[in-house]
Structure formats: C-alpha cells, structure tokens
N, C-alpha and C positions, 0 to 999 in steps of 0.2 A: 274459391281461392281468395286471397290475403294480398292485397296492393301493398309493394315495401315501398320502403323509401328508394333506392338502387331500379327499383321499377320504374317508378315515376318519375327518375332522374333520368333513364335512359329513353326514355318515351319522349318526354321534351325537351331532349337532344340532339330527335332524330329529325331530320328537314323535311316538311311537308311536301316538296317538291317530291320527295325520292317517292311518297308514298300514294298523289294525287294519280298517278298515271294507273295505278291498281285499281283505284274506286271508279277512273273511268271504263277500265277494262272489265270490270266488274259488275256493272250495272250495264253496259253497251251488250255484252255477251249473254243479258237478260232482255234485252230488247226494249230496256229504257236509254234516254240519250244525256249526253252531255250535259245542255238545255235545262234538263231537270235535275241532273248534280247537281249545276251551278243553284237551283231553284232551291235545293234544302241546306246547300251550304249559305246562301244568303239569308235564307230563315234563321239560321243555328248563329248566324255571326254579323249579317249585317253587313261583306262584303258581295259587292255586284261583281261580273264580272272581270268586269276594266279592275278593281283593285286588287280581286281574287288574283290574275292574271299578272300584275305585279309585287304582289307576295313571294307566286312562285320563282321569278324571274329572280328574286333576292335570295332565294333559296333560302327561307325564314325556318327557324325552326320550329313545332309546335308549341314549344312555351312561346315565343316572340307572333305565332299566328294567333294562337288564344289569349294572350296579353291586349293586342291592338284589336281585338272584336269586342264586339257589342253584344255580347249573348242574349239570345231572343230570352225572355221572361217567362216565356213558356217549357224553355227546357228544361226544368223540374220534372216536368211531365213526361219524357223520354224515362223508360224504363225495363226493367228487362235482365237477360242474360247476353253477354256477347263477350267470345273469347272467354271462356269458364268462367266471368267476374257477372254478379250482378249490380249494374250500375246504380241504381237507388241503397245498396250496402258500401260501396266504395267513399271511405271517409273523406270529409271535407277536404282536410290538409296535404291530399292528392287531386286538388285541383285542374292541373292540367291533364294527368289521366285520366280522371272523371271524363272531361271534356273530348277526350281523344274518343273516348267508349262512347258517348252520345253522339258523335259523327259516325261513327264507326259504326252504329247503331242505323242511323238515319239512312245510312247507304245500303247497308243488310236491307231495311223495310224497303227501301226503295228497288235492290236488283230480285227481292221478292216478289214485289207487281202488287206494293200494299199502294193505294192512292194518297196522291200528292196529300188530299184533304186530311188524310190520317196520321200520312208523316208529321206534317207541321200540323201539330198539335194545339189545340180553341183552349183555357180552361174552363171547365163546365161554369156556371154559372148557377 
C-alpha cells in the first residue's frame, strides 16, 4: 500500500492519548505489562515515564508526540510490514507516519512475546 499525503495528515492529527490505552490493552492481554510498553516507547523516543505520562495528559497529538522525542538512532532498523505498509518502503516526507508504524511496530513485537533485547534494536557492528 501507498502513504498519501491525506494519510499522513490524518495520522498526526490524531491524539496519542486516544490511541495509548489500545497498545496497553494490547500487549496486557498478551501477558506483557505496562512496565515494558513504557520500556520500548522510551527506546523509540526517549520519553520516561513521568514525561510519557504528561504528553498524555496534554492530549498531544502524534505529529506534536513525534516532534518533541528524540528518536532512538537505531530505529532505522525497525522494519517490516504492519497494517499492509512496509515501513522500510514508506517515503521520507511521511515522516510522522513512518514513526507511528515503527511504534506501532515495536508494540506488535512486543504483545508477540518477541524479547525486549530484539525489540530495541543493537546495530550490528
């Protein structure tokens, strides 16, 4: 599938808040915890949980949550299909949907039962 422009408009439009409470019901009902959400959302962005937890409170939207992180240097290396787009195909100038799909991603491997160590991703050396 093909990222439009009108995709990716509406994507970091939408408030991280509304969509945070799915990834934890989502991984919880795979019998990972909270705990370790917060553990691969801080890999991917670089917020703890105290900041995480004031993001949501502002009801930020995903362009203004992906604006203010710090993307881990290793999410290049997240790759894959998720929701019919492969993320290593999805152009640059879809920036924050890129980003949405490598979280989006990170939480898939995780309510999978992949390990922490494989989530957050080393590059080889």
């Amino acid at each position: 599938m093909k990222v439009t422009s009108e995709k990716n408009e509406k994507v970091a439009k939408m408030i991280f808040a509304s969509v945070y409470p799915h990834y934890v019901n989502k991984v919880e009902k795979k019998g990972r915890t909270k705990a370790e959400l917060h553990q691969i959302i801080e890999w991917l962005t670089g917020f703890n949980t105290a900041k995480l937890q004031e993001l949501l409170d502002e009801k930020v939207t995903f362009e203004a949550f992906f604006k203010s992180a710090k993307l881990n240097p290793n999410a290049h290396l997240i790759k894959g299909v998720i929701c019919g787009y492969r993320i290593e195909d999805i152009p640059d100038e879809f920036e924050t949907y890129k980003q949405c799909r490598y979280l989006d991603k990170l939480v898939d491997e995780l309510a999978k039962g992949r390990t922490m160590e494989k989530i957050m991703r080393v590059e080889k050396k």
